[in-house]
Residue, then its C-alpha position, 0 to 999 in steps of 0.5 A: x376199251x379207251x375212254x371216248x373223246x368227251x364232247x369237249x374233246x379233253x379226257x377230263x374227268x367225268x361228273x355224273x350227277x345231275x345238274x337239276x334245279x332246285x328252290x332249296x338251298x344246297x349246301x346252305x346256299x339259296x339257288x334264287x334270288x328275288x328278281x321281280x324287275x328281271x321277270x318284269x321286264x323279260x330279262x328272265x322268262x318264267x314261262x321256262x326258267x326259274x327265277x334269277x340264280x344267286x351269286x353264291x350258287x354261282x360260285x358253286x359252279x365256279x368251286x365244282x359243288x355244282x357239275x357244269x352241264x359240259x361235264x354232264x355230257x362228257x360223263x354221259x358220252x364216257x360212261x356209255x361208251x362201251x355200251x353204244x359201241x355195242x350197238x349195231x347199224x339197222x336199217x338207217x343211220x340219223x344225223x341231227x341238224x341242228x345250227x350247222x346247216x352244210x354239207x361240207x366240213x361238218x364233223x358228225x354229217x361226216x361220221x354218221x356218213x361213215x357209219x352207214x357206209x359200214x352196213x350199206x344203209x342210207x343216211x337220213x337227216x332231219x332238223x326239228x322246228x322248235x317255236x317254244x325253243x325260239x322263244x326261250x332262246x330269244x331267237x329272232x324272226x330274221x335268224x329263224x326265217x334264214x334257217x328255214x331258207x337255208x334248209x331249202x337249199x340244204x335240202x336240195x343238195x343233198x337230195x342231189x346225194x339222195x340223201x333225205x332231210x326231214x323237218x318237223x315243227x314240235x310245238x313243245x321243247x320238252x318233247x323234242x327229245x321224244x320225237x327225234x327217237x320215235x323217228x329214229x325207230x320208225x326208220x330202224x335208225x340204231x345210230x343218231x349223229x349230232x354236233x355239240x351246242x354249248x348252251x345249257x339247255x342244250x347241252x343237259x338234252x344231250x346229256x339226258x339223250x345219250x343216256x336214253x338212246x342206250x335204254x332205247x337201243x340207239x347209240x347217240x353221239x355228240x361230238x365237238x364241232x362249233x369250236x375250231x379248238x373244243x372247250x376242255x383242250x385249252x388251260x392256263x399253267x394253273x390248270x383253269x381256263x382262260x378268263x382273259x382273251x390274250x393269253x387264250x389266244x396265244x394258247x390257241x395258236x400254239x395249239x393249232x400249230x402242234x395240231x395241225x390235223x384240227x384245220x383238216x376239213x371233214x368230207x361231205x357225206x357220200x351219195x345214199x345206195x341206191x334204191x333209198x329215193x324210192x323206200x323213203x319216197x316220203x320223207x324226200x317230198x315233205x316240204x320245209x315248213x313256214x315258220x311258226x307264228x310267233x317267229x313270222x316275218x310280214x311280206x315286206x321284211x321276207x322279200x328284205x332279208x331275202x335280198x339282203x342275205x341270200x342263204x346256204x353254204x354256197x353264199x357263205x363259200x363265195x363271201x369267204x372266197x371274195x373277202x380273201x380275194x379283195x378286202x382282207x389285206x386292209x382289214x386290220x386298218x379299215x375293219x373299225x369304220x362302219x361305212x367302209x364295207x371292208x370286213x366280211x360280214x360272215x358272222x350270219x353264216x357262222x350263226x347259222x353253221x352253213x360256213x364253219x370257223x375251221x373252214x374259214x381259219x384254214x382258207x385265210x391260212x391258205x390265203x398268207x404267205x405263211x403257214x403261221x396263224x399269227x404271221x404274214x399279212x396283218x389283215x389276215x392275222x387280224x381276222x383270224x384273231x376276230x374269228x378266235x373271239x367265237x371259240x373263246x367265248x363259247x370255252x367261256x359258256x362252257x366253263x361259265x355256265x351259269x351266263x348263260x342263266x341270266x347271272x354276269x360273269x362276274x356274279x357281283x356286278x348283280x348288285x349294280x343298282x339299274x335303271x329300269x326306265x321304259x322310255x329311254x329304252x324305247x328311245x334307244x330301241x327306235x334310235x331317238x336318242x340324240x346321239x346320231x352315231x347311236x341312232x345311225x346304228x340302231x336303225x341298221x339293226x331294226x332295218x337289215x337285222x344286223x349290225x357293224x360290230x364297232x357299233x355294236x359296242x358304241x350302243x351297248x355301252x350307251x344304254x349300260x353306261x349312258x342310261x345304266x338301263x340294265x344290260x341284259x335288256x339290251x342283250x335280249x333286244x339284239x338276240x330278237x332282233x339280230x339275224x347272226x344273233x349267237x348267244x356266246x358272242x352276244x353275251x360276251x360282247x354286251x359283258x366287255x361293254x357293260x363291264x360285266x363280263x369276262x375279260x372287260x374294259x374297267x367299268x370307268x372306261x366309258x365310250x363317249x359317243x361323239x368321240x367314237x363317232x368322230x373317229x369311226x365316221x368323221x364324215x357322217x357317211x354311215x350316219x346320213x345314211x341311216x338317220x336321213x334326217x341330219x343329211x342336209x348338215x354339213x361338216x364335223x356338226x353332223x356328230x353333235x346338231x344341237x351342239x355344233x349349230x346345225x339345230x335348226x336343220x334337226x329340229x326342222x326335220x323332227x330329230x331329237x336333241x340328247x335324251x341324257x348328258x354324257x358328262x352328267x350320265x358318266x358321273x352317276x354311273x361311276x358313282x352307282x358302280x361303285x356303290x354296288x361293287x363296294x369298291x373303286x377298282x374294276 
């Protein structure tokens, strides 16, 4: 028989061997370096992962001596093909809910739907409480505390299928696998359905299940679905992916417009037989756990975030509807100021899965005047470009795995001499700092667990390039605090502001923060609301207190003056770029 679509969706060829950490060289190349201030301050966790890898191993991925762990899972899925297809339906089929909480347009929902239609048994759901994976992944209470809200939500509608979800917290991440088969055998499950996640971890766990379930009598399937175009279907004429987001996003829209069939939505589930509510009775009335302690919200922030992001994919389907309806036309043009309300503020809804790219890419589609993804209005075809930037950056992870392991994208910005200086961070953190567009920004983060994207890039540069405090500090920060935290967006958007990453500014290219905030909040109505302390000052002075002559007024009110020179911090920064780079060119 055929070869199946790896996760990926390519039929690229597949590497079977296994991706496993060692501490000795491979090929000559040592796998560690000495990372003693990345391990002093969070940036590599030890309690689940090794020391920082070197940049030769790096590059080891980058040569294929070392498989990607995407090819780990296509491997898997191709070489046990045959052998799951041969597997029959029992008494029960399982899909695996993991960040794409809906009903409706959701591909492996979808087929484990259709596979027990085949045999006339009922569909069950589960989704698994990982607190040792929360912390490894740096997810933040706000993110965890929405997804459990959502599950309630979840729960219901498809109880109204009579279709059970079953959570449970599994205190160890290494016995997750272990736990999803024993349920699977509990229920005479022989088919688990899951959607592929590109994170590393993630992707060797499949890897490592698809495998087993064989072992085990249960055909695992994981298919693309996060993607509205899946890793592996997209190259450049060399036949490398694409480092550089342009000519990416050129090849995605030809692409969809070849394949139209890819923005086709997938039916939500179909209603369990009858008789299912009663047999599983106790799976339907087990309850969604609390969050686990070392992710739990106080009163206070649950009552907060519950007003300000109400959960499930009904909310997500509304703020999509009404974003179309009434602000997309004005997008491009207004998208850039933070306190214009104007863009969709979608991006919890994609972190959580309960709204998919595809749907969203299709409805703006349906919203133009032309079918053509880069046509028509210009608010629509700028958002639709916005929301590309998710797949790119996960193709990027994918390819790139190793961003994914602590190490820039490109591995030689590791010789950048940092600074580690923990009261500069602190005041950047608690927004001290002096530059009010900065504070403004940090203090809507650590208030509403979000964060205006054009501010998010004013902060990041701020700390990589103001403070040359390391920008991975800053990378975890937002993933422990953001509630749409996504670690490929993430990532990627700290590497273009650190320079680090793929498809950057050049590292010359630094944001100075009273010209960002002169240009994206020239009346300070974004920063009067979140630094209260500068609301009495008037005109162009609320940019810069101390500069401008509004001193007194800041000083009175206890807001700091500059924490750092911009001009001076410029210079060294440059200077320390260079060094570490040992050149004068980006």
């Amino acid at each position: 028989m055929p070869p199946q679509k790896a996760a990926n969706g390519s039929k690229r060829k597949a590497v079977a061997s296994p991706d496993i950490p060692s501490k000795k060289p491979k090929n000559g190349v040592p796998a560690y370096r000495d990372s003693a201030n990345e391990e002093k301050y969070h940036i590599v966790d030890r309690e689940f992962y090794p020391p920082e890898m070197t940049n030769a191993r790096c590059l080891q991925y980058n040569s294929g001596e070392l498989p990607r762990p995407i090819e780990l899972l296509d491997a898997a899925l191709q070489e046990t093909a045959q052998d799951r297809e041969a597997i029959e339906v029992k008494d029960a089929v399982v899909h695996w809910f993991k960040w794409d909480l809906r009903t409706k347009d959701n591909k492996a929902l979808h087929l484990a739907s259709e596979k027990a239609k085949t045999r006339g048994v009922p569909l069950i759901c589960i989704f698994m409480v990982s607190p040792q994976d929360y912390k490894a992944h740096m997810t933040s209470p706000a993110r965890v505390d929405f997804a459990l809200r959502t599950l309630k939500v979840l729960k219901e509608d498809l109880g109204k299928l009579d279709i059970p979800l079953y959570v449970e917290t599994v205190e160890k991440r290494n016995a997750m696998s272990s736990k999803i088969f024993e349920f699977c055998e509990k229920w005479g499950a022989s088919h688990l359905f899951a959607n592929v996640e590109y994170e590393v971890d993630e992707l060797r766990r499949e890897a490592r299940m698809v495998r087993q379930g064989v072992e085990k009598g249960i055909s695992v399937t994981v298919v693309p679905d996060t993607c509205v175009v899946a890793p592996g279907e997209l190259s450049s004429q060399q036949g490398k992916q694409y480092a550089v987001y342009s000519p990416w996003f050129r090849a995605w829209i030809a692409y969809l417009h070849a394949h139209p069939e890819h923005l086709e939505l997938y039916d939500p589930p179909a209603r369990n037989p009858e008789g299912t509510r009663r047999r599983l009775m106790d799976i339907f009335v087990k309850e969604i756990p609390a969050a686990p302690e070392n992710k739990r919200l106080t009163e206070e922030e649950r009552n907060r975030f519950q007003s300000m992001w109400p959960p499930g994919e009904h909310e997500a389907r509304e703020r999509l509807e009404k974003f179309l309806d009434r602000k997309v036309g004005k997008y491009k043009e207004t998208r850039n100021f933070p306190a214009a309300n104007s863009t969709a503020v979608l991006s919890v809804h994609f972190a959580a899965g309960t709204l998919s790219a595809r749907t969203a890419i299709r409805s703006a589609r349906n919203a133009n005047s032309t079918k053509k993804l880069d046509g028509g209005n210009l608010g629509i075809t700028g958002w639709i470009s916005e929301v590309a930037w998710r797949d790119f950056y996960k193709h990027v992870l994918a390819n790139w795995p190793y961003i994914c392991m602590n190490k820039p994208f490109k591995p030689e910005y590791t010789n950048i001499e940092w600074e580690y200086d923990d009261e500069l961070f602190k005041a950047w953190c608690e927004g001290r700092t002096g530059y009010p567009i900065v504070d403004a920004a940090m203090r809507q983060l650590n208030n509403t667990a979000y964060m205006h994207n054009r501010c998010r890039m004013i902060v990041a540069s701020f700390l990589a390039k103001d403070l040359l405090i390391d920008w991975r500090m800053g990378e975890r920060y937002f993933m422990e605090h953001l509630i749409d935290g996504d670690f490929a967006s993430n990532n990627g958007g700290w590497g273009f502001s650190a320079s680090t990453g793929v498809d950057p500014q050049p590292y010359f290219r630094i944001f100075n923060p009273l010209l960002q905030s002169e240009k994206f909040d020239l009346e300070g109505e974004y920063i009067k609301r979140w630094v209260p302390e500068l609301k009495e000052i008037k005109g162009k002075a609320i940019h810069d207190p101390y500069g401008r002559g509004a001193g007194d007024i800041a000083k009175k009110n206890g807001y700091p003056k500059y924490v750092v020179d911009h001009k001076e911090s410029r210079n060294r920064t440059l200077a320390r770029y260079k060094s570490g780079l040992g050149r004068d060119t980006a």
